[in-house]
N, C-alpha and C positions, 0 to 999 in steps of 0.2 A: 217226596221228602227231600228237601235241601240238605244237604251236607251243611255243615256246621263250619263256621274259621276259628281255627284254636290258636294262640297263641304262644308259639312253645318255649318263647322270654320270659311267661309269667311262672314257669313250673319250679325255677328255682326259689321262689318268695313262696308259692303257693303249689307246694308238689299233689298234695291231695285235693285242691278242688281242682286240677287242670287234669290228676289222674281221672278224677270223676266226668269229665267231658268228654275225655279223648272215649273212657269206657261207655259211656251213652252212646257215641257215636258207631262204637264199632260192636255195640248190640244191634243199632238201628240201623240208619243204612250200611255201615259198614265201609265210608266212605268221610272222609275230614278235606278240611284245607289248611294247610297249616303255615305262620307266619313264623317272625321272630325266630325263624330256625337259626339263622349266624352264618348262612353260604352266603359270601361275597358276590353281588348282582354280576361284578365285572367276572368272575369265575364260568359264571352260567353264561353270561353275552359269549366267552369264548369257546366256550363247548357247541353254544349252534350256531356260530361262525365256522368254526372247524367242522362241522358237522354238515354243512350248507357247500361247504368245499368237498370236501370228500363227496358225498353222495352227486354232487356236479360233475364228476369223473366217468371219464366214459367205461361202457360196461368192461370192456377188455382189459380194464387197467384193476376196475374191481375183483375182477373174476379170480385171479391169483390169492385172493383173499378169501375164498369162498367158505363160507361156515359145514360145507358136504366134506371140505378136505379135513375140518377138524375134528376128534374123537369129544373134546373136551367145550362144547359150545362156545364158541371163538370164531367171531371173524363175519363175513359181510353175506347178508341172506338178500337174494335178488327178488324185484317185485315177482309175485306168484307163484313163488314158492313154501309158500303158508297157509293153509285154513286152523283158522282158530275155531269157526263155528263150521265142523264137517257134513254136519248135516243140510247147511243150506247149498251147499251144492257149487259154491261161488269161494273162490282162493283170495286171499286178502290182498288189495290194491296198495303195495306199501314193501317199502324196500328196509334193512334194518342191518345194525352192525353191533355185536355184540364184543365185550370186554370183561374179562374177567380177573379174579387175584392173579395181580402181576406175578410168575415166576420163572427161575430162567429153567432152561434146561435141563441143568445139571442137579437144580431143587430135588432132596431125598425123596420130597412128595410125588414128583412128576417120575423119578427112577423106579421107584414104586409103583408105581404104578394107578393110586389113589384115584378113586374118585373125583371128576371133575377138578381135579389136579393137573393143568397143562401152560402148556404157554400161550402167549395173546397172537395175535398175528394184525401187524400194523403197515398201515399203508403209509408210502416216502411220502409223506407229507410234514414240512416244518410247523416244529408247535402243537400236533394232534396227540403224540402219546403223552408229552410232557404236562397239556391241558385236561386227557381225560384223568391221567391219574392222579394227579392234585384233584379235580371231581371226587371220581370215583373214592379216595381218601375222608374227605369232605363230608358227603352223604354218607359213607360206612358209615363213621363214627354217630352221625344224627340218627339214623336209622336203628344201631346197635342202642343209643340211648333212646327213642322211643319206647323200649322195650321196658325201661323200667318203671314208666307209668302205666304200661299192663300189667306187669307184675303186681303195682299198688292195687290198682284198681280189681284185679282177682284176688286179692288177700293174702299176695306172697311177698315173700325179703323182697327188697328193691331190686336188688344185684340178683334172683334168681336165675335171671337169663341169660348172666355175661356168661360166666363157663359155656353153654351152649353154642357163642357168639364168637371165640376166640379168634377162628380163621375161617369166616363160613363161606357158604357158598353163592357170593352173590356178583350179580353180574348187573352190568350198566352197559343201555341195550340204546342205541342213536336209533330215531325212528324218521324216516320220509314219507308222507303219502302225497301223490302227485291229483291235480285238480281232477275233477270229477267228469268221466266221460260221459255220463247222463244211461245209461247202456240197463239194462231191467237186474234188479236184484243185485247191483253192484253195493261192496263194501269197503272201507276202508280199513277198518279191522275186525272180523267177525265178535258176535259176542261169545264171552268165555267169561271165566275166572283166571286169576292169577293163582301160581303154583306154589309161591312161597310165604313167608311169615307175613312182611308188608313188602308194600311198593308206596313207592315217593317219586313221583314225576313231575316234571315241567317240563311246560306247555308255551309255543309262542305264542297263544292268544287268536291263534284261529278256531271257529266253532267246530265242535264235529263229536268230541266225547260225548257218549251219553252213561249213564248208570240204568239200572234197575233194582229197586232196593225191593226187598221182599213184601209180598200182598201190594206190589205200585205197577207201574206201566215204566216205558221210558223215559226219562228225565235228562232234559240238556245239564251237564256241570259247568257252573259260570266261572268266567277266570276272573282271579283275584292277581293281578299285576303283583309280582315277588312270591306267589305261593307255590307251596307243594301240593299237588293232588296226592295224599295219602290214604289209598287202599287195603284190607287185610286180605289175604291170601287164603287157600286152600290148608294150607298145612298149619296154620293158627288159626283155624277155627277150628281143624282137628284135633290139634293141642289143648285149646279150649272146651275139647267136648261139643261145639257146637254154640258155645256163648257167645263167641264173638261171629261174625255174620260176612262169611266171603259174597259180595256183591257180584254179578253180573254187569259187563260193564262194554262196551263197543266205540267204533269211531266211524260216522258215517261217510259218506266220500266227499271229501271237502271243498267250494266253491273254488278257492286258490291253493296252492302246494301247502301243504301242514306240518312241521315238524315239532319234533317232543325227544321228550330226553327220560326217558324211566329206569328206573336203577330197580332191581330185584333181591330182596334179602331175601335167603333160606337159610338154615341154620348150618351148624358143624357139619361134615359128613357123617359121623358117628354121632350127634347127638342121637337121643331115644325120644321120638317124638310120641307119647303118651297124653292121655288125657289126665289136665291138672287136675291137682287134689281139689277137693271141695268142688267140682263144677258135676258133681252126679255121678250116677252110671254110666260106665265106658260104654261110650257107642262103637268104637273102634280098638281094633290092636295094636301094640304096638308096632311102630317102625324106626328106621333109622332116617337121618334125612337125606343121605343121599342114595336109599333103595325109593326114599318117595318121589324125591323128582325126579330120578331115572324113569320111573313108571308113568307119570305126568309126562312128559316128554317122548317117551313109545308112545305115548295115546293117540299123542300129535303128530310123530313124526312116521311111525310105524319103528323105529328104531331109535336110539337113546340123538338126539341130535337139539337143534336150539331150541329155547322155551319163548 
């Protein structure tokens, strides 16, 4: 099954037939491409520019950055220090730097103690925190409004989900995988699911994503030059009851170096992630979102650390 290109320019003229697509899609595979989203190309050219810089740093300069020194998933995960798929026995070929809502120190949130509530940790590079956080900015707000053609398309207010969305918890995650040693059972990123509501990624056009969309085999995802691979996550299809369809999805080890840029929504920390109305019988109970991807995160980490 192909993921589908949505066009997300057309929803303001046509909110209801583009809510109806984006919803087919994330019945079916669970997996879109989506264009006309309104992120500036020169925005993304300098995210993995910056991104091609930094990861070109030798380790000892990364290390001070280490995502093990943060309580609050922040900061640079070294190649090998990841299995997303634990069972295959092989730790994922791929180095990553994660970013989170910018806040300083002294944020009541962070004194507090909150939830996934911390500060970023940035490496002296000119231009790098300046560049992600206009990103990371950029994509919020697309990602926060994708939400309100789910809602159409489940038969709720448009705006059901901003309250949920107000300061959530989502992180924008720089990814490196280095060319392929040829080596048995090697990956480049195991297959999983993601943890949160969506993901919206870009891709620089080398092959290696695959999907598995439910009752299918492996399937390559073709890139669409300016699109987002937009994925749903674990915790909205649990929202959903199970209507919307978190995909299975991997990266195999790539002929040349492969970078991506994935940004991760989850919702409030307090939100109540429950099963919407109208979608049946609760398969699940409720939770909070940030007791769910605490949990997701021990799964992987054996303790609360990056996703």
């Amino acid at each position: 099954m192909t993921p589908p290109v949505i066009d997300w320019a057309r929803y303001a003229a046509d909110p209801e037939g583009v809510a109806r697509e984006i919803g087919a899609a994330c019945r079916g595979p669970g997996v879109f491409l989506l264009t006309g989203h309104g992120i500036a190309p020169s925005l993304v050219d300098e995210v993995f520019a910056q991104a091609a810089r930094f990861f070109a740093l030798p380790e000892a300069a990364k290390a001070p950055l280490s995502i093990l020194k943060s309580p609050h998933n922040r900061g640079w995960a070294a190649e090998g220090a990841e299995a997303l798929d634990p069972a295959s026995g092989q730790a994922d070929r791929k180095e990553a730097f994660n970013i989170g809502l910018d806040l300083a120190a002294d944020d009541p949130r962070v004194a507090a103690g909150e939830p996934f509530r911390g500060v970023n940790l940035w490496p002296d590079q000119p231009g790098f925190r300046a560049a992600m956080l206009r990103y990371y900015d950029a994509v919020l707000a697309l990602g926060v409004d994708l939400h309100r053609a789910f809602a159409r398309d489940l038969g709720l207010p448009e705006d059901w989900f901003a309250p949920r969305f107000s300061a959530p918890m989502a992180t924008l995650r720089l990814l490196s995988y280095p060319p392929a040693k040829g080596t048995p059972g090697e990956i480049g990123a195991g297959a999983h699911t993601d943890y949160g509501s969506v993901t919206l990624l870009a891709t620089d056009g080398a092959p290696g994503l695959q999907i598995r969309p439910r009752g299918g085999g492996w399937t390559d995802v073709a890139h669409v030059p300016g699109a987002f691979v937009v994925n749903i996550g674990d915790c909205l299809m649990r929202w959903t009851n199970d209507t919307y369809v978190s995909t299975p999805h991997r990266v195999l080890p790539p002929e040349r170096a492969r970078r991506s840029v994935a940004f991760f929504l989850d919702p409030d920390p307090d939100a109540c992630i429950a099963p919407l109305p109208g979608t049946g019988v609760p398969k699940y109970p409720p939770v909070t979102g940030a007791d769910y991807l605490r949990g997701r995160l021990a799964a992987t980490y054996g303790a609360e650390g990056p996703a």
